[in-house]
N, C-alpha and C positions, 0 to 999 in steps of 0.2 A: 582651639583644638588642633593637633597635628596629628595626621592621620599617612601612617607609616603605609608603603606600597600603593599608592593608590592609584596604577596604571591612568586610564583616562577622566578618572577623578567625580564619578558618577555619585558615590560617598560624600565626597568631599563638596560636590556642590550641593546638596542635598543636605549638609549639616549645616553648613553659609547660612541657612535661613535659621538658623535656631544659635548660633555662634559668632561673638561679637567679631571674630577674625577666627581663618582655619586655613590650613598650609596640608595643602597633597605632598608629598613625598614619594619619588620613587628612582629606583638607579636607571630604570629606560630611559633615555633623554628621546628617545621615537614617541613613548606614551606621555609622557610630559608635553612636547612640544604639541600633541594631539589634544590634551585636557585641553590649554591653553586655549586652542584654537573652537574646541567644543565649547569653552566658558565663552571668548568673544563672540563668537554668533549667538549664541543665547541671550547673551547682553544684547545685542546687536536689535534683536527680534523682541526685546523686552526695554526697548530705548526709553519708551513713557512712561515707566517707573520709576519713578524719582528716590533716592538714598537707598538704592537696595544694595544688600550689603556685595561686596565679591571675593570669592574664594584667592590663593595666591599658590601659585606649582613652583616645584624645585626641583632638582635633579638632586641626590643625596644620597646614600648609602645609610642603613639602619646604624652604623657604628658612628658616622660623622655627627660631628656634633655643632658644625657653621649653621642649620638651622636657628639652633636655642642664642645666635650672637645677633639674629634678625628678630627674632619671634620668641616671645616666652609662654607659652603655652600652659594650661590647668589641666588638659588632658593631653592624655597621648596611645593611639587607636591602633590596633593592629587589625585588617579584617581580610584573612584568607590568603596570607601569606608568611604565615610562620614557617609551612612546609620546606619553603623556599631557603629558608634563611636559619635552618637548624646547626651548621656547620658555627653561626655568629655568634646562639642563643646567650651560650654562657658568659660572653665577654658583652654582650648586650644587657643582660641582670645587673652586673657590676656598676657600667654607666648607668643605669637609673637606678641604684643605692646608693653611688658617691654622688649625682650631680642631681637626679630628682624626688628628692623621697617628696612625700607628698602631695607629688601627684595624682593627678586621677588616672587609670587605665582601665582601657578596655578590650578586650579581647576577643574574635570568633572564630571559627577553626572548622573546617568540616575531618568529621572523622570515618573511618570506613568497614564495612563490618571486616571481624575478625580473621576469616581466611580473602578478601582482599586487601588489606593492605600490606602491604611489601614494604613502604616505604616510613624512616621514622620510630619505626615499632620498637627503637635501644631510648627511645627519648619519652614517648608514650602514647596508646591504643584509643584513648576514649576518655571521657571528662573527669572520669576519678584522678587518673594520672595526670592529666592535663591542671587538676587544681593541686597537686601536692607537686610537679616539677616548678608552678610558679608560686609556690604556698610561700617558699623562701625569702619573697622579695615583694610580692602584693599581699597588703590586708583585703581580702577577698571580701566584698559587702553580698554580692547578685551572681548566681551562675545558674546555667541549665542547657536544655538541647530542646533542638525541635527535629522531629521526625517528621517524614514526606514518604509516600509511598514507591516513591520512582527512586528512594537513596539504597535500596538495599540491604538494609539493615546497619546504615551509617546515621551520622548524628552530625548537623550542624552545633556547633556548641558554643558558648560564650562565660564570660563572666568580665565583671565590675570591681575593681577595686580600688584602693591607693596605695602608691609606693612608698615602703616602710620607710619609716624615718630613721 
């Protein structure tokens, strides 16, 4: 698993136990350099566990592609950082239909109710849009939202799919 943005990599060590290998990604090299160091002392404080597996961090940009020349990954995870990275999205589509179709992806996304979000809203509001801007390029198998009382009328959201061949 390759798991796009994942600042101090709380995801990413959390997936390690269910992924024969998984690679955090993110352009911070502060929050990299920080996963890194949260992974070693955990190992560190879990020394008498024998073969347990370990996550591996990288500095990267969502566009580069020196990941996939280290690591060939089955899935590839986006979780709450698409916001960030909406300027990329479209040249981001292209590299995973020329170089990964069939893979697995997965996606989460918080969205916010209607009169606040300001930000994004020319790309898309809420998980109908969110599954027909990626409808393009993911065979969509799993989507949905979960609601919390404290979101305001917003929607964490997700969906599962593989990249079209």
């Amino acid at each position: 698993l390759l798991e796009y943005g994942c600042g101090l990599g709380y995801y990413t060590r959390q997936l390690a136990q269910h992924f024969e290998e998984v690679w955090g990604v993110d352009v911070s090299e502060t929050a990299i350099k920080k996963a890194r160091q949260i992974s070693s002392e955990i190992r560190n404080q879990k020394s008498e566990i024998r073969n347990q597996k370990s996550e591996n961090f990288m500095v990267s940009d969502l566009l580069c592609q020196d990941i996939f020349c280290k690591f060939q990954p089955d899935v590839l995870m986006m979780v709450e950082i698409t916001w960030y990275v909406l300027d990329k999205l479209e040249e981001f589509k292209q590299i995973l239909l020329e170089k990964h179709s069939g893979l697995g992806f997965f996606h989460s996304l918080m969205t916010y109710a209607p009169a606040e979000q300001k930000y994004g809203t020319e790309y898309f509001t809420n998980l109908a849009e969110i599954l027909k801007y990626w409808s393009d390029v993911i065979d969509l198998k799993d989507w949905g939202k979960i609601s919390h009382h404290d979101l305001n009328g917003g929607y964490r959201t997700f969906f599962y799919g593989t990249i079209k061949v």
